[in-house]
C-alpha positions as CSV (number, residue, x, y, z in Angstrom):
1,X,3.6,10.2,1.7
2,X,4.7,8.8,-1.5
3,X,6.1,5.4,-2.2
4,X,8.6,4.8,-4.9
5,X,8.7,1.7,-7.2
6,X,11.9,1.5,-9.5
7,X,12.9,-1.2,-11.7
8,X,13.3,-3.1,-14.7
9,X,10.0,-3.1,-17.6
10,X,7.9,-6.2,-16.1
11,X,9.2,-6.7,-13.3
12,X,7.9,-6.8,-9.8
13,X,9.0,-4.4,-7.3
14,X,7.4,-5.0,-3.3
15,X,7.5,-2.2,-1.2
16,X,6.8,-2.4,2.5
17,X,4.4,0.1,4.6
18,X,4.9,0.0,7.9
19,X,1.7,1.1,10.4
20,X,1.8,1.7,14.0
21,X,-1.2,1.7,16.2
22,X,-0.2,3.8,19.3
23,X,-3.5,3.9,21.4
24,X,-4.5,1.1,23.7
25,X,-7.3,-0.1,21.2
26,X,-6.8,-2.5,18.1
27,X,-6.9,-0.9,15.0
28,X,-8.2,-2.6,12.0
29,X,-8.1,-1.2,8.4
30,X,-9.4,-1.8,5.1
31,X,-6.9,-1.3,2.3
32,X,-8.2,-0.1,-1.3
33,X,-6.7,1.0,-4.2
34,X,-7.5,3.3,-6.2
35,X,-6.5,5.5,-9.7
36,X,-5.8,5.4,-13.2
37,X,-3.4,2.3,-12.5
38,X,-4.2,0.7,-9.8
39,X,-4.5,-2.8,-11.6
40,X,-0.8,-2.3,-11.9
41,X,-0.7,-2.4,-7.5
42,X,-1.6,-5.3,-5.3
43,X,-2.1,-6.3,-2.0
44,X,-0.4,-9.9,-1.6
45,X,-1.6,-10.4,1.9
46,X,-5.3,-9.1,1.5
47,X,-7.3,-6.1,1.8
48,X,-7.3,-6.4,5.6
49,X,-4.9,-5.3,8.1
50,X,-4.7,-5.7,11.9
51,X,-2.6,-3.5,14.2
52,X,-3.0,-4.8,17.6
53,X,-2.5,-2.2,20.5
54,X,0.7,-0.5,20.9
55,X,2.3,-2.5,17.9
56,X,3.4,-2.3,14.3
57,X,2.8,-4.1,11.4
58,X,3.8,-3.8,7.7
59,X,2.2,-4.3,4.6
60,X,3.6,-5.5,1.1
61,X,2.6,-3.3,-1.8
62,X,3.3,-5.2,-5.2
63,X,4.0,-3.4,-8.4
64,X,4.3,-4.9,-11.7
65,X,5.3,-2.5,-14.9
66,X,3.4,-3.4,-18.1
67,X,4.5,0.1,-19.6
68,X,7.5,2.4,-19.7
69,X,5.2,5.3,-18.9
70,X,5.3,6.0,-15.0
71,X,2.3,4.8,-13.1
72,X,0.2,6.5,-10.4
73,X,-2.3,4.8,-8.1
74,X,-3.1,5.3,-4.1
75,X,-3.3,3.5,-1.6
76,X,-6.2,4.2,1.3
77,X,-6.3,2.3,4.3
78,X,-9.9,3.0,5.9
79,X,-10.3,2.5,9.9
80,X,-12.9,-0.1,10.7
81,X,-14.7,0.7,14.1
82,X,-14.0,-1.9,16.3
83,X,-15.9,-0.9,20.0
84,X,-16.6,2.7,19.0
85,X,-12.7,3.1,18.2
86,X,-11.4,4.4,14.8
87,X,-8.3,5.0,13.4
88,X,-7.6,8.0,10.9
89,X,-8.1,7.7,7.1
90,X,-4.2,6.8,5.6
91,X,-3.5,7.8,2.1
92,X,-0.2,6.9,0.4
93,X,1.2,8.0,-3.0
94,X,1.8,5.2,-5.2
95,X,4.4,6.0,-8.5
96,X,6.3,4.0,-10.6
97,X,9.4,5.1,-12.9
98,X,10.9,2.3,-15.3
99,X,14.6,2.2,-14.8
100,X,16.0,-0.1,-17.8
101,X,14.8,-3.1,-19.8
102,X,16.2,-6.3,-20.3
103,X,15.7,-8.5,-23.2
Protein backbone atom coordinates (compact mmCIF):
# COMPACT_ATOMS: atom_id res chain seq x y z
CA UNK A 1 0.00 0.00 0.00
CA UNK A 2 1.27 3.41 -0.69
CA UNK A 3 0.39 6.56 1.05
CA UNK A 4 0.37 9.87 -0.68
CA UNK A 5 1.54 13.26 0.90
CA UNK A 6 0.81 16.39 -1.35
CA UNK A 7 1.25 19.86 -0.55
CA UNK A 8 2.81 23.07 -0.33
CA UNK A 9 7.22 23.26 0.10
CA UNK A 10 7.40 23.12 4.12
CA UNK A 11 4.40 22.31 4.94
CA UNK A 12 2.98 19.56 6.94
CA UNK A 13 0.73 17.06 5.49
CA UNK A 14 -0.95 14.14 8.29
CA UNK A 15 -2.20 11.25 6.83
CA UNK A 16 -4.21 8.74 8.70
CA UNK A 17 -3.62 4.66 8.67
CA UNK A 18 -6.26 2.91 9.75
CA UNK A 19 -5.58 -0.87 11.32
CA UNK A 20 -8.09 -3.40 12.24
CA UNK A 21 -7.44 -6.25 14.49
CA UNK A 22 -10.01 -8.99 13.50
CA UNK A 23 -8.99 -11.99 15.82
CA UNK A 24 -10.24 -12.21 19.42
CA UNK A 25 -6.63 -11.35 20.74
CA UNK A 26 -5.17 -7.75 21.21
CA UNK A 27 -2.76 -6.78 18.82
CA UNK A 28 0.09 -4.55 19.66
CA UNK A 29 2.61 -3.18 17.10
CA UNK A 30 5.70 -1.36 16.96
CA UNK A 31 5.91 1.32 14.37
CA UNK A 32 9.39 2.17 12.61
CA UNK A 33 10.50 4.11 9.97
CA UNK A 34 12.66 3.56 7.75
CA UNK A 35 14.59 4.83 4.20
CA UNK A 36 16.46 7.44 2.61
CA UNK A 37 13.92 10.16 4.16
CA UNK A 38 12.49 9.01 6.83
CA UNK A 39 13.57 12.03 9.13
CA UNK A 40 11.13 13.79 6.78
CA UNK A 41 7.99 11.17 8.49
CA UNK A 42 6.88 11.08 12.06
CA UNK A 43 4.87 9.36 14.34
CA UNK A 44 3.01 12.13 16.52
CA UNK A 45 1.41 9.72 18.79
CA UNK A 46 4.49 7.30 19.39
CA UNK A 47 6.04 4.32 18.13
CA UNK A 48 3.40 2.11 19.87
CA UNK A 49 0.07 1.15 18.74
CA UNK A 50 -2.72 -0.95 20.40
CA UNK A 51 -5.55 -2.64 18.49
CA UNK A 52 -7.76 -4.07 21.02
CA UNK A 53 -9.84 -7.22 19.83
CA UNK A 54 -12.21 -6.95 17.11
CA UNK A 55 -11.51 -3.02 16.76
CA UNK A 56 -9.82 -0.44 14.72
CA UNK A 57 -7.63 2.15 15.32
CA UNK A 58 -5.74 4.83 13.18
CA UNK A 59 -2.54 6.22 13.27
CA UNK A 60 -1.28 9.81 12.15
CA UNK A 61 1.72 9.87 9.83
CA UNK A 62 3.26 13.38 9.65
CA UNK A 63 5.23 14.69 6.67
CA UNK A 64 7.01 17.80 6.50
CA UNK A 65 8.77 18.82 2.89
CA UNK A 66 12.29 20.44 3.31
CA UNK A 67 12.90 19.80 -0.57
CA UNK A 68 11.04 19.96 -3.80
CA UNK A 69 12.44 16.62 -4.74
CA UNK A 70 9.76 13.78 -3.93
CA UNK A 71 10.50 11.80 -0.75
CA UNK A 72 10.36 8.09 -0.05
CA UNK A 73 10.36 6.39 3.33
CA UNK A 74 8.28 3.23 4.83
CA UNK A 75 6.52 2.64 7.29
CA UNK A 76 6.70 -1.06 9.31
CA UNK A 77 4.48 -1.84 11.92
CA UNK A 78 6.09 -5.03 13.73
CA UNK A 79 3.58 -7.40 15.82
CA UNK A 80 4.61 -7.61 19.47
CA UNK A 81 3.60 -11.14 20.94
CA UNK A 82 1.36 -10.52 23.50
CA UNK A 83 0.34 -14.44 25.05
CA UNK A 84 1.83 -16.33 22.17
CA UNK A 85 -0.33 -14.18 19.66
CA UNK A 86 1.27 -12.16 16.69
CA UNK A 87 0.02 -10.07 14.26
CA UNK A 88 1.55 -9.97 10.52
CA UNK A 89 4.47 -7.74 9.62
CA UNK A 90 2.53 -4.27 7.86
CA UNK A 91 4.59 -2.37 5.47
CA UNK A 92 3.35 0.90 3.88
CA UNK A 93 4.74 3.13 1.09
CA UNK A 94 5.50 6.48 2.13
CA UNK A 95 5.95 9.36 -0.97
CA UNK A 96 5.82 12.71 -1.11
CA UNK A 97 5.30 15.08 -4.28
CA UNK A 98 5.57 19.03 -3.71
CA UNK A 99 2.54 20.62 -5.22
CA UNK A 100 3.40 24.56 -5.24
CA UNK A 101 5.22 26.99 -3.09
CA UNK A 102 4.26 29.94 -1.35
CA UNK A 103 6.31 32.83 -0.47
Amino acid sequence: NTIEFTGALHATVVKQVRLKNPSVKTLVYNATLVGRDADDFSLPKGNTVTIAPKRQTSINVEFTSRFLRPAEAVLLLISKSVGGIGGVTLTFSLKSEVKHIEP
